[in-house]
C-alpha positions as CSV (number, residue, x, y, z in Angstrom):
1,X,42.5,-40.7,22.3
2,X,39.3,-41.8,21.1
3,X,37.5,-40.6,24.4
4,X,38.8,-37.1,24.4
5,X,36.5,-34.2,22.4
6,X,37.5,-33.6,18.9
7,X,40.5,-35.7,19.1
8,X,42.6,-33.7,20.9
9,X,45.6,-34.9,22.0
10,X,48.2,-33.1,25.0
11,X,51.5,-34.0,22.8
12,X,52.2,-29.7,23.2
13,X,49.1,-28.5,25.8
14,X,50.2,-25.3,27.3
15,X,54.1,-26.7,27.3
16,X,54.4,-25.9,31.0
17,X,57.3,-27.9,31.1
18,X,59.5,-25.1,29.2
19,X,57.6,-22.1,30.0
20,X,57.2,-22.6,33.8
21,X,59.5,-19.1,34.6
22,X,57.6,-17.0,32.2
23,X,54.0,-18.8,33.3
24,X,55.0,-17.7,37.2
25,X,56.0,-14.3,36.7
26,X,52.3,-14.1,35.1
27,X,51.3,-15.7,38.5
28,X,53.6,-12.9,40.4
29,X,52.4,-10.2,38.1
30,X,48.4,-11.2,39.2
31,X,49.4,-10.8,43.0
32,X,49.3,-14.3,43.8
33,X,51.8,-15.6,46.4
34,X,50.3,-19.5,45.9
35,X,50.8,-21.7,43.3
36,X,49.3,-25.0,42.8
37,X,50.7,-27.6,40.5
38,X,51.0,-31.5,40.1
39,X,53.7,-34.0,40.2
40,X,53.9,-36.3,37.3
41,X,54.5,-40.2,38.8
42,X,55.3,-40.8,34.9
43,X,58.2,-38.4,34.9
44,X,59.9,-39.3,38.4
45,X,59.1,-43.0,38.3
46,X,58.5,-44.2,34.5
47,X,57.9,-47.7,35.4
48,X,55.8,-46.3,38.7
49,X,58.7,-47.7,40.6
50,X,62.5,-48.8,41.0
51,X,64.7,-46.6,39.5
52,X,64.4,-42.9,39.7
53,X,64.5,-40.8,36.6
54,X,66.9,-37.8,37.7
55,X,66.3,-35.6,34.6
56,X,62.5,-35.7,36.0
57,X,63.7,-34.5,39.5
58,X,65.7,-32.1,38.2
59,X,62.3,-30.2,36.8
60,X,60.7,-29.9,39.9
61,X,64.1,-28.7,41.8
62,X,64.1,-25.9,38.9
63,X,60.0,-25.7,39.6
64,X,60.4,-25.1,43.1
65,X,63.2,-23.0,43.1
66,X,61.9,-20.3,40.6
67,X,58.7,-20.1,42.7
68,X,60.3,-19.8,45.7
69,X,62.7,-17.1,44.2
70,X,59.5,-15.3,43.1
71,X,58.4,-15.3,46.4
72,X,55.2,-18.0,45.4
73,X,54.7,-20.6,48.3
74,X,54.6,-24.2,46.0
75,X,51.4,-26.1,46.5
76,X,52.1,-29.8,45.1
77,X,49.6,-32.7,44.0
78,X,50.9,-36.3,44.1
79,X,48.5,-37.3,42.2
80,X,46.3,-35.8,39.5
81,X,45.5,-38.8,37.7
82,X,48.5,-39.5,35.1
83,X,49.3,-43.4,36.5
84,X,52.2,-45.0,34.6
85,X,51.3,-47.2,32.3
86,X,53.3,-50.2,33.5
87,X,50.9,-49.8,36.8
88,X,47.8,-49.7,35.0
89,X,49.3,-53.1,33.2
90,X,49.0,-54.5,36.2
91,X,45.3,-53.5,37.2
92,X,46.1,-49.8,38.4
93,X,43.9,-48.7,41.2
94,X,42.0,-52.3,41.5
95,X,45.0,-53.6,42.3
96,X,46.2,-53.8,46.3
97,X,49.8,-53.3,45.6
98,X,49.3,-49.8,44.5
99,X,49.2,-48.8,47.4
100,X,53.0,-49.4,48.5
101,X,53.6,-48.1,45.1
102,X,52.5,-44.7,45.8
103,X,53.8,-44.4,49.3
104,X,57.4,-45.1,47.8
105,X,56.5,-42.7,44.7
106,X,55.2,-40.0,47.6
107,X,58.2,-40.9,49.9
108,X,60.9,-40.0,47.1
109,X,58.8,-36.7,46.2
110,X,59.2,-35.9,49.9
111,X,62.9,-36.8,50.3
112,X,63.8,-34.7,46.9
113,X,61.6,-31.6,48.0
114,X,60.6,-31.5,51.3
115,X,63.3,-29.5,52.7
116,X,61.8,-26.8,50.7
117,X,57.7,-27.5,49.9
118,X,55.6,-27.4,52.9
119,X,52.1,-28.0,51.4
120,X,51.2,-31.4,49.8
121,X,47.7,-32.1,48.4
122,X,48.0,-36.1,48.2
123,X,45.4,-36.7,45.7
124,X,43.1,-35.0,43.5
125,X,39.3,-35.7,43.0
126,X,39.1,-39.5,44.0
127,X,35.6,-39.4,43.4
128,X,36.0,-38.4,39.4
129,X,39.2,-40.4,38.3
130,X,37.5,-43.6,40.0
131,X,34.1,-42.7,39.0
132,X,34.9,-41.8,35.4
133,X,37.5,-44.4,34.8
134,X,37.0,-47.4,36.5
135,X,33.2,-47.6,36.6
136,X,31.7,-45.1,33.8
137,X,35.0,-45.2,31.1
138,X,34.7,-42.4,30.0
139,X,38.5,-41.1,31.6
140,X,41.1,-43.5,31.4
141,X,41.9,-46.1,31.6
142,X,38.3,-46.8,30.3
143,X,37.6,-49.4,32.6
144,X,33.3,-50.3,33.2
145,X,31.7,-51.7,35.8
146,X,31.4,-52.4,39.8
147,X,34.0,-55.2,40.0
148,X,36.1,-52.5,38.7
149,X,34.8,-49.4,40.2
150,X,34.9,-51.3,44.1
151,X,38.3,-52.5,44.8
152,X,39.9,-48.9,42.9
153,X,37.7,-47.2,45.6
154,X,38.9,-48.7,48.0
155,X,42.6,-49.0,47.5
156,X,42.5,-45.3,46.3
157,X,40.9,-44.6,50.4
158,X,44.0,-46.4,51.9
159,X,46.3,-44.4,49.4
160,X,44.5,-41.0,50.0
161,X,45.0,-41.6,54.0
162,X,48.2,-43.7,54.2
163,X,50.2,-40.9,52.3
164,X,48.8,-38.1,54.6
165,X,50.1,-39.9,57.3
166,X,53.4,-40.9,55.8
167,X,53.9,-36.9,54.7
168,X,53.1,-35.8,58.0
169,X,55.4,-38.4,59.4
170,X,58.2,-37.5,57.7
171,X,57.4,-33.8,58.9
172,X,55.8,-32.3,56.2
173,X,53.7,-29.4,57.9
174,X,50.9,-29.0,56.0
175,X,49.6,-32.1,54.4
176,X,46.0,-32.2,53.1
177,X,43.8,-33.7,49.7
178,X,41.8,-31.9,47.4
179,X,38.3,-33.9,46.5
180,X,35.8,-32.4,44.7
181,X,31.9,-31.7,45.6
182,X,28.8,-30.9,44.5
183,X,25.2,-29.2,45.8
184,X,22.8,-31.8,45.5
185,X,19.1,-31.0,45.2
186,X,16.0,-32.8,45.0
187,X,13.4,-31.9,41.8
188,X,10.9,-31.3,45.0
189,X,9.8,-32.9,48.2
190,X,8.9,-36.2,47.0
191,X,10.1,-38.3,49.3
192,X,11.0,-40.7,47.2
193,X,12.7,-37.8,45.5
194,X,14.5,-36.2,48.8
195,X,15.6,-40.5,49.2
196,X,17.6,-40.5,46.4
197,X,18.8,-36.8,46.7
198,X,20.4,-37.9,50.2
199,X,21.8,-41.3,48.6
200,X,23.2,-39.5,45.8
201,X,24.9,-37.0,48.3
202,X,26.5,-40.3,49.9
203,X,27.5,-41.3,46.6
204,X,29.2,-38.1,45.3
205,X,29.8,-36.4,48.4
206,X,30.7,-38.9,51.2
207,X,32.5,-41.4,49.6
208,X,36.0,-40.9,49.8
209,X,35.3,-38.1,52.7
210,X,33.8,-40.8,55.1
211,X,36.7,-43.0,55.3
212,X,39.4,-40.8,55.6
213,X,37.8,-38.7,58.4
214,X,37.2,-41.9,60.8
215,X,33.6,-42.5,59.3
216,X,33.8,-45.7,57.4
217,X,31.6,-45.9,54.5
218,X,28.5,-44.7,53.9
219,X,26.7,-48.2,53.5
220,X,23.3,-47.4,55.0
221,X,23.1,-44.8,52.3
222,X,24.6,-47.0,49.7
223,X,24.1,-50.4,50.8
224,X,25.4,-51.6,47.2
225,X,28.7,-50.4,48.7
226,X,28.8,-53.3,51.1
227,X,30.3,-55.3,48.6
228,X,33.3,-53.8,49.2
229,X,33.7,-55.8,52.3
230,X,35.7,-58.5,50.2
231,X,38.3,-56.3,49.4
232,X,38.7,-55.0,52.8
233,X,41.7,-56.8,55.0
234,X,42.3,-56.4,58.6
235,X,42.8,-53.1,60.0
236,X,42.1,-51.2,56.7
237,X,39.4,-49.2,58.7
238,X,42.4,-47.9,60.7
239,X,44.6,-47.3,57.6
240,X,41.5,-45.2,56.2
241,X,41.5,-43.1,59.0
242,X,43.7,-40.0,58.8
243,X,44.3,-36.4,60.5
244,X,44.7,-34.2,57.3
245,X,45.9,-30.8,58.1
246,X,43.3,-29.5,55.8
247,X,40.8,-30.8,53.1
248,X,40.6,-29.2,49.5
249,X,37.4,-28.6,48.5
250,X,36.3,-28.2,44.4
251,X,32.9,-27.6,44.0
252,X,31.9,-26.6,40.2
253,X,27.9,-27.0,40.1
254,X,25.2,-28.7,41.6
255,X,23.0,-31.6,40.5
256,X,19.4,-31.9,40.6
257,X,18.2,-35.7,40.8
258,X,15.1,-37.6,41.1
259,X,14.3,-40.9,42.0
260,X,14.1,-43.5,39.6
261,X,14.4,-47.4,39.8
262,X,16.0,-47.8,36.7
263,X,19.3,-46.4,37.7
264,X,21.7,-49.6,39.1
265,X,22.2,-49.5,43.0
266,X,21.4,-45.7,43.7
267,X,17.6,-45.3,42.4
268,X,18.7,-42.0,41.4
269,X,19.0,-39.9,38.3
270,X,20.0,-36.8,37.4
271,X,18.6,-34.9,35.4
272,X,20.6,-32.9,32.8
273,X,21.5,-29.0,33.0
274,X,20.4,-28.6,29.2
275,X,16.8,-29.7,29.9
276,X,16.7,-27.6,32.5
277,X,16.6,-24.2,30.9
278,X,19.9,-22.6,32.5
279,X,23.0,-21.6,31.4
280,X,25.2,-24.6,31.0
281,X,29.2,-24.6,30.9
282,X,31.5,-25.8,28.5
283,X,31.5,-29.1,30.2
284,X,27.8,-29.5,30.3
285,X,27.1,-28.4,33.8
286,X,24.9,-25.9,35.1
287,X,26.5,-22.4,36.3
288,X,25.2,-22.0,39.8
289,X,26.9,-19.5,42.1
290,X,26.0,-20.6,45.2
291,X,27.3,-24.3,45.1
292,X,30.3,-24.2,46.6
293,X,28.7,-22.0,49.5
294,X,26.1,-24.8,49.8
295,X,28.4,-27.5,50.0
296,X,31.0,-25.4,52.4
297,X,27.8,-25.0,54.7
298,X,27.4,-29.1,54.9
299,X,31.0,-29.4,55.0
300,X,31.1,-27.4,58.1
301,X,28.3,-29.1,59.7
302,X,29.4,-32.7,58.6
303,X,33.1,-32.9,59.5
304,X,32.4,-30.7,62.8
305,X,34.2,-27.8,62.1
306,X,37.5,-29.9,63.2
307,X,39.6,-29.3,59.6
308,X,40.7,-26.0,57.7
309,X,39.7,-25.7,54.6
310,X,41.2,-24.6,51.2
311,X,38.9,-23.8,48.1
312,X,41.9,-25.7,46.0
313,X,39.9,-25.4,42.4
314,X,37.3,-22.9,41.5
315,X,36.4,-21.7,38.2
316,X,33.9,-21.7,35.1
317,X,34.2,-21.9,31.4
318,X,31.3,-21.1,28.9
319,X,30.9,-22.0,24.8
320,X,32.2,-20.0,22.6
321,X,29.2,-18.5,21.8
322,X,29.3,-16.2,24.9
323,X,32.2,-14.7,24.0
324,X,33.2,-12.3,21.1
325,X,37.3,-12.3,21.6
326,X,39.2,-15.5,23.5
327,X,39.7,-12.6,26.1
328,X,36.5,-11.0,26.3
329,X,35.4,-13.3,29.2
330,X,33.0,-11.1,31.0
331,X,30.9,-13.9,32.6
332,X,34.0,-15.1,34.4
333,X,34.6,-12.0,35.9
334,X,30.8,-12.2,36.8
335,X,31.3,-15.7,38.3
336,X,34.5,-14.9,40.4
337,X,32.5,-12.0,42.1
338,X,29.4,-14.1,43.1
339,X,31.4,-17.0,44.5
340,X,34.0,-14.5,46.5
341,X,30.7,-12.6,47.9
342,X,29.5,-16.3,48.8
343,X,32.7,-17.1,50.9
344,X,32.7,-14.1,52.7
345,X,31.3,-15.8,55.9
346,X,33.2,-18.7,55.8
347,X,36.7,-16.4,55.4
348,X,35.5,-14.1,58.8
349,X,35.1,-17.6,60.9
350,X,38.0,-18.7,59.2
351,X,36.3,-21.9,58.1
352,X,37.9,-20.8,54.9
353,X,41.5,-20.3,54.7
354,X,42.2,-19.8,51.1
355,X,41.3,-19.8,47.0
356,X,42.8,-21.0,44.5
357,X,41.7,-20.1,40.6
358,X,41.3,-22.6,38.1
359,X,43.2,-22.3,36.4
360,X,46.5,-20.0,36.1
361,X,45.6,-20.6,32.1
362,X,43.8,-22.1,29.4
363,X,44.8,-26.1,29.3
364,X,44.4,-29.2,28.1
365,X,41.2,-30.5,30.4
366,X,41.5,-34.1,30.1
367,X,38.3,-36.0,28.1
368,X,37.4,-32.4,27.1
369,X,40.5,-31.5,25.5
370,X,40.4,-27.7,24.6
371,X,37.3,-27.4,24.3
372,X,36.9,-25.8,27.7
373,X,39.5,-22.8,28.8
374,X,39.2,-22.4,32.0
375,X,42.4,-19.8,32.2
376,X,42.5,-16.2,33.5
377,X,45.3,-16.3,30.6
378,X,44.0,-17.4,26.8
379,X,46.6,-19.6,25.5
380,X,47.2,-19.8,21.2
381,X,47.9,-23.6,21.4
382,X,49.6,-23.1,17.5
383,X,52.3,-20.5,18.9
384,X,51.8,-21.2,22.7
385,X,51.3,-17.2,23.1
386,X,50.0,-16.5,26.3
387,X,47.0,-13.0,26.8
388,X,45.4,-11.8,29.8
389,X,41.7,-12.0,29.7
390,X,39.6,-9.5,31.1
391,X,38.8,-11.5,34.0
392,X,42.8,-11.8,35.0
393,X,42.9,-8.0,34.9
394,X,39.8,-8.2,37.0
395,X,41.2,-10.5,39.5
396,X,44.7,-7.9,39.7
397,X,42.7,-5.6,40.6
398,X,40.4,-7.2,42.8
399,X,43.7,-8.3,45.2
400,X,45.9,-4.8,44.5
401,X,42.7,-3.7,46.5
402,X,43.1,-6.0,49.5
């Protein structure tokens, strides 16, 4: 608790749980015929494995059921980062055993829902919950550090690709995983500058793309990274490898970095939206429209054109200060029209097959608490009210016009 903002804690969040009908008629009244949601590991397998808690089951039979009844095609994440504790007790992601762990926590999803869900998203954002809890500690579980950061990499690569294959062997149709992205710049042409931009790329970018695409890692970028060797048994590099269906691409900002030999193993820093002079979100990052263009134009070019892709997360929250009203959210409407007129290209060569908003409504956002809505709904946390913003209205209209 002591990590999120303001102490906030998800005890009620936006109680999903017992408002799920209501929440996906607001999902059918929008126009939307795709809904994206996680699986909770907690609530299916409280211990993370052995015995099977029913009641938990039973929520995502009602889940999928009421979607399907609305006519909403169910989009679910294994794995959004809420490990059971009883894994994390011994070592979580740093430890090799989580890896059979998940396959039999993905394998019981499958068997329970499969006959009805065809789209799977195994994981979502390696890069951040291995990044931000295992080597910077700011996400749980707060863990610092290389030794840490390494082997959770790693086994997280072999879980990503392993339960692709293990969903598409089981005859799941469309199997795929969300990782998030971001447009990297250089300050200017430095070289030493335009160095670390591409090494920082490898870092953010390539890390947990690489592997699962048949590319290994990226050591010559990141030769720090060959220290993962020891972690590596036989045939993992073939284990890595998988044929995903589709990748899910969530691309929030860009980062401009320069070089700097200060900074461990990358010799490269970024340097902060707020000095910057632009306008900054919520979350500290800077609001730049054509990101996720820019990063779907590497994409392209770097994985060949071979995969479909889903834009599974896009979305932007500002401080209060920009707004008047909770609702009044006129710069989101601003930003949903800039990044549509962006993907235009990529929809007419089909590149891109499909958005997804982020988010449905106003949650809690992990190590930021509430401090940044993201929703197209406003949600009263004290009376769990839900309100259309402007920007939802927007959006109706924007696919009533379609």
């Amino acid at each position: 608790r002591k990590k999120i903002k303001n102490n906030d804690t998800a005890v009620n969040a936006c109680s999903f749980y017992d408002k799920y009908s209501s929440d996906l008629s607001l999902t059918d009244w929008l126009g939307i015929d795709n809904f994206k949601t996680s699986i909770s590991w907690s609530r299916i397998l409280p211990d993370g494995q052995g015995k099977i808690n029913r009641q938990g089951l039973a929520f995502y039979d009602r889940l999928t059921d009421e979607m399907l009844n609305k006519g909403i095609n169910p989009w679910y994440v294994l794995y959004h980062w809420d490990l059971p504790q009883k894994l994390q007790d011994f070592g979580g992601w740093t430890n090799h055993d989580i890896v059979s762990y998940f396959l039999d926590f993905s394998e019981t999803c499958y068997k329970y829902l499969g006959d009805r869900v065809k789209n799977w998203i195994v994981l979502n954002e390696p890069f951040v919950f291995t990044g931000a809890g295992y080597f910077l500690g700011i996400h749980a579980p707060g863990r610092i550090g290389l030794k840490q950061f390494l082997p959770a990499t790693h086994h997280v690569n072999l879980a990503n690709a392993s339960g692709i294959a293990l969903l598409q062997s089981l005859g799941a149709s469309n199997v795929g995983t969300a990782m998030s992205f971001a447009s990297i710049h250089s300050i200017n042409n430095n070289p030493k500058n335009l160095a670390a931009q591409n090494r920082f790329s490898a870092l953010v970018n390539q890390l947990f793309l690489d592997p699962v695409i048949g590319k290994g890692y990226p050591t010559d970028q990141l030769p720090f990274l060959r220290k993962i060797e020891k972690y590596i048994a036989p045939n993992d590099y073939t284990k890595m490898n998988a044929k995903p269906d589709f990748l899910g691409v969530q691309v929030y900002t860009r980062e401009v970095v320069k070089h700097s030999w200060l900074m461990p193993y990358i010799h490269a820093k970024v340097i902060a939206a707020k000095s910057r002079n632009v306008v900054v979100s919520s979350i500290g990052q800077e609001v730049y429209y054509p990101a996720l263009a820019e990063v779907l134009a590497w994409l392209t070019n770097h994985l060949e054109n071979t995969i479909p892709l889903f834009v599974t997360e896009c979305g932007v929250s500002l401080p209060e200060e920009y707004k008047v009203h909770p609702c009044d959210d006129l710069y989101r409407m601003a930003y949903y029209e800039e990044v549509l007129k962006s993907l235009e290209p990529f929809v007419t060569n089909k590149q891109v097959r499909g958005l997804f908003f982020w988010s449905l409504m106003d949650n809690f956002e992990w190590a930021e608490g509430y401090a940044a809505p993201f929703g197209l709904f406003h949600v009263d946390f004290k009376t769990q009210e839900r309100n259309a913003k402007k920007s939802a209205y927007w959006v109706k209209r924007m696919l009533e016009s379609k």
